[in-house]
C-alpha positions as CSV (number, residue, x, y, z in Angstrom):
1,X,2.7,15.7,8.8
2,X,5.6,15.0,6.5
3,X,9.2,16.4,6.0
4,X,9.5,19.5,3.5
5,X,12.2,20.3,1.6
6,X,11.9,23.5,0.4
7,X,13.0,25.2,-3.1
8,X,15.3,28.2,-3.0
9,X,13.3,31.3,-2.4
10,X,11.0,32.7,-5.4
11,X,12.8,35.2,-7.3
12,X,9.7,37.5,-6.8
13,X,10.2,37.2,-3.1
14,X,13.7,37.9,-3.2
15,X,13.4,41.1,-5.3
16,X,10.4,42.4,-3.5
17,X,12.4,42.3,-0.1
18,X,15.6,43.6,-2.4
19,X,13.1,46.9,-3.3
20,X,11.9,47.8,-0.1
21,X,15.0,47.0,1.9
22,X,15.2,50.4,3.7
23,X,11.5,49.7,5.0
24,X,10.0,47.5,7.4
25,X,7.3,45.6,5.2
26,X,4.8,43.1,6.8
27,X,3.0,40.2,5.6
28,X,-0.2,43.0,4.8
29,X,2.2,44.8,2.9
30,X,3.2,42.0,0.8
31,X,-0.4,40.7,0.2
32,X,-0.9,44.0,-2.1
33,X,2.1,42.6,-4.2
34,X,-0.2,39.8,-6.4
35,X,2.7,39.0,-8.3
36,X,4.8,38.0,-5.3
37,X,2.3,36.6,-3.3
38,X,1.0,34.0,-5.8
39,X,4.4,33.2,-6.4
40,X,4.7,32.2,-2.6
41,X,1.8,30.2,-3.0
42,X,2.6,28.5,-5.8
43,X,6.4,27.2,-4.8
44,X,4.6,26.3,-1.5
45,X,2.5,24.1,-3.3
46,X,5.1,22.8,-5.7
47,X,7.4,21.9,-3.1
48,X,4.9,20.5,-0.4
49,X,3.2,18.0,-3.7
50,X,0.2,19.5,-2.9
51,X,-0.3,19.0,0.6
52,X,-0.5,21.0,3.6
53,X,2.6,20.8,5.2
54,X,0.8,19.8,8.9
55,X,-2.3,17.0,8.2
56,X,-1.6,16.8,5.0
57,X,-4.7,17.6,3.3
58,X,-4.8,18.5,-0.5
59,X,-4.3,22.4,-1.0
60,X,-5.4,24.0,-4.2
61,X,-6.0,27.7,-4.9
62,X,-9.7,28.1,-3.2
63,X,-8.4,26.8,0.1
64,X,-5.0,27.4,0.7
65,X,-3.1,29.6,2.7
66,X,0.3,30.7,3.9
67,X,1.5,29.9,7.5
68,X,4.4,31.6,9.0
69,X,5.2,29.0,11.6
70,X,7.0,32.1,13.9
71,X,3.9,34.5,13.9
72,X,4.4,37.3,12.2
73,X,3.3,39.3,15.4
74,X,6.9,38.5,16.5
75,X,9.1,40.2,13.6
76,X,11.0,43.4,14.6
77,X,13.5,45.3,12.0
78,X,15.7,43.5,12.9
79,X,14.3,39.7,12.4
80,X,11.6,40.1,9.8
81,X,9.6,36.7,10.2
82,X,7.2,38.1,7.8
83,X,9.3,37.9,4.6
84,X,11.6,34.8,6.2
85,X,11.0,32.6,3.0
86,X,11.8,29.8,5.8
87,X,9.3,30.5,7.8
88,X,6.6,29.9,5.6
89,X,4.5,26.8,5.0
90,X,1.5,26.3,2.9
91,X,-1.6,25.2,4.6
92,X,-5.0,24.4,4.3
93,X,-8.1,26.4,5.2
94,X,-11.2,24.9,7.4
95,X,-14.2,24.1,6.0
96,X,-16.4,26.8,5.1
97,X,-14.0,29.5,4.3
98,X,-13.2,32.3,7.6
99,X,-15.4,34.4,6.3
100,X,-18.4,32.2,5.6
101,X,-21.7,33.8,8.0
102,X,-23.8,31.0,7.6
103,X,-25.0,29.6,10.9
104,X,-24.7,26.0,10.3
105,X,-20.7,26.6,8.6
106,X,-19.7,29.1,11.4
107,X,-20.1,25.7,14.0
108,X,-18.7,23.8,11.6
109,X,-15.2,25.9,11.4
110,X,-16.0,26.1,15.5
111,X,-15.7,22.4,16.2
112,X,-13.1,21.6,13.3
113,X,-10.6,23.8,12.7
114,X,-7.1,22.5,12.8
115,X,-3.2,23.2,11.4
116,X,-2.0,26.8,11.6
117,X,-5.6,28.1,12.5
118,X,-5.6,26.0,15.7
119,X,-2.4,27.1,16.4
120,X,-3.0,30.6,16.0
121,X,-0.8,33.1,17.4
122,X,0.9,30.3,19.7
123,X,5.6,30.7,19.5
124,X,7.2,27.4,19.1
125,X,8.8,27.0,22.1
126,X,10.7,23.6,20.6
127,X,8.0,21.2,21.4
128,X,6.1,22.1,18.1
129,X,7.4,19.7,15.5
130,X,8.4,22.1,12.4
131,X,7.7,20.1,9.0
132,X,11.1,21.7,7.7
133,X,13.0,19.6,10.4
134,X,11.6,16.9,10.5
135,X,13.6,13.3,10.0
136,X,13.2,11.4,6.8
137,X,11.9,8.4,9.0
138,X,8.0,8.9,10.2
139,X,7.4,9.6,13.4
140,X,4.0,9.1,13.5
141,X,1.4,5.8,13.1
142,X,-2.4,6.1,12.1
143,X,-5.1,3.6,13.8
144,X,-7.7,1.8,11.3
145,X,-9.9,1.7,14.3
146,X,-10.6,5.6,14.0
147,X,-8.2,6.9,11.9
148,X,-6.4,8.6,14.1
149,X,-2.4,9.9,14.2
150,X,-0.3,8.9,16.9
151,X,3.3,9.1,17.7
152,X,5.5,6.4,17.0
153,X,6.9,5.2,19.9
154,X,10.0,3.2,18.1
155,X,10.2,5.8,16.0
156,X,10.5,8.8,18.4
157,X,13.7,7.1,20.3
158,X,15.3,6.1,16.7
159,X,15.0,10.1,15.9
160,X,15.9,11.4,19.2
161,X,12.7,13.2,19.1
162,X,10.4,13.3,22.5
163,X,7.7,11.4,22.0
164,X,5.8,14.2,24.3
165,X,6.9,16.9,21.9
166,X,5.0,14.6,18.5
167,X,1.9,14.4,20.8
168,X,2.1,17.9,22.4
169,X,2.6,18.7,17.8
170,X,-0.9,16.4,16.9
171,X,-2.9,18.0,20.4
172,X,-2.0,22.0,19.2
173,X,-3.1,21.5,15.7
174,X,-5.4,19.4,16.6
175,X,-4.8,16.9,13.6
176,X,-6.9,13.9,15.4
177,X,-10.5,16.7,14.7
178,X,-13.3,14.1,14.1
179,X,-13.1,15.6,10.4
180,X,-9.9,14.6,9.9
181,X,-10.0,11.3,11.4
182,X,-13.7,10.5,9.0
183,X,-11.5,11.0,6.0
184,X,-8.4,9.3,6.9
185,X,-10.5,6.3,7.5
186,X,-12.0,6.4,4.5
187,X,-8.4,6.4,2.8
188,X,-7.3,3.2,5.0
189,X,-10.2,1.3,4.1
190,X,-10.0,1.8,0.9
191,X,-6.4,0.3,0.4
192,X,-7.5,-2.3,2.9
193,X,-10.3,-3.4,0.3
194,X,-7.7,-3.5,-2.6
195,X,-5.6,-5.6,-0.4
196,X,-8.7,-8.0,0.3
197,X,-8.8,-8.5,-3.7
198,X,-7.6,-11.7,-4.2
199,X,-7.0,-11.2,-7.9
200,X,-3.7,-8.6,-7.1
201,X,-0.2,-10.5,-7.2
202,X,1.5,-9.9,-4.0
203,X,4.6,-9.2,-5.9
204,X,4.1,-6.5,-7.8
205,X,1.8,-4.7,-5.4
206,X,4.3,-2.0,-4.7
207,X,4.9,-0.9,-8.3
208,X,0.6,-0.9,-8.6
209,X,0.7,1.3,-5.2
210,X,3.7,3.7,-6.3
211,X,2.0,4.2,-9.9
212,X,-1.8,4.3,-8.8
213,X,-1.5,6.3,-5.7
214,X,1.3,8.1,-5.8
215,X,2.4,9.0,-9.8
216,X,6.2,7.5,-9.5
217,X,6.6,10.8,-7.9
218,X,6.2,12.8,-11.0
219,X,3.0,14.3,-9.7
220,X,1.4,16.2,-6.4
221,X,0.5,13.7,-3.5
222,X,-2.5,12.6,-2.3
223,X,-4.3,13.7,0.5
224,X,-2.6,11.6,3.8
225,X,0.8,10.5,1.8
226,X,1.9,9.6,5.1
227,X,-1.2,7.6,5.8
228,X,-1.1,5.8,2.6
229,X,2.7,5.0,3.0
């Protein structure tokens, strides 16, 4: 998980609220509204680099989706949480799909779902770690043992943040799944191998790191940024 700033809301967002005003629309209303909803998913995207805003997997169009981190089961007249641009955060979809029947995919999404399906319907209750306010710092530290994400102690007490409240964020969105934690370790021992190469000067391993893996920041992120970091 990574900080996200977001860009100001999508201009079809902003007029489709402006149009129904005098109604009380809902996320299944807006879904009808292509225009507006692939403009959603697209700034998401944009502004995330690609990533889902929790593990920080790659999102593209054929596995993405949009996470209101209030659930929308919680909006009234009064405090729409459905069309609150700032409560929405792209994120990735488990393996397989939701709808996917097949026996053997249907355990799979069982045993390894994770981010906003894993946290479901649960109401931050201000121990889940929201991606918009997060510190510019990291707060967390990944283990090339098993690949797992773990709260920074240091870290934690340099922020102010409970550490409890960055483990109680990895337990409910279960971002330490065995699927998860397979590909992160694939990721660390890759770099681990370059930096085994003995033919790479020391010196100007950052600017091969920044342009190889990470664009100079021109382009989307890879999967883990944080990881890779």
């Amino acid at each position: 998980m990574k900080k996200v700033l977001k860009s100001p809301e999508p201009e079809e967002l902003k007029n489709y609220k402006e149009r129904f005003s005098s109604q009380f629309k809902r996320w299944n209303d807006l879904k009808r509204n292509k225009e507006t909803l692939n403009a959603i998913r697209k700034t998401l995207a944009s502004d995330q680099k690609g990533l889902c805003a929790y593990c920080e997997m790659s999102i593209h169009e054929n596995n993405r989706s949009v996470e209101h981190f209030i659930p929308c089961k919680e909006s009234t007249k009064e405090n729409n949480h459905d069309l609150d641009w700032q409560n929405m955060l792209g994120i990735c979809r488990p393996p397989g799909g939701v709808e996917d029947d097949h026996e053997q995919n249907s355990k799979l999404l069982k045993y390894s779902r994770c981010c906003g399906h894993k946290k479901d319907g649960f109401i931050p209750d201000g121990r889940l770690l929201n991606p918009l306010n997060l510190p510019i710092l990291r707060l967390f530290k990944f283990s090339s043992k098993d690949g797992e994400i773990r709260p920074d102690k240091k870290a934690c007490e340099d922020s102010g943040i409970p550490i409890e409240n960055v483990q109680f964020t990895i337990d409910t969105l279960e971002l330490n799944v065995q699927r998860l934690k397979n590909l992160r370790l694939a990721v660390i021992d890759e770099i681990e191998k370059e930096l085994d190469d003995e033919t790479i000067d020391i010196n100007r391993l950052e600017e091969k790191v920044a342009v190889e893996y990470f664009g100079n920041g021109t382009d989307n992120w890879p999967r883990f940024f944080t990881t890779l970091r």
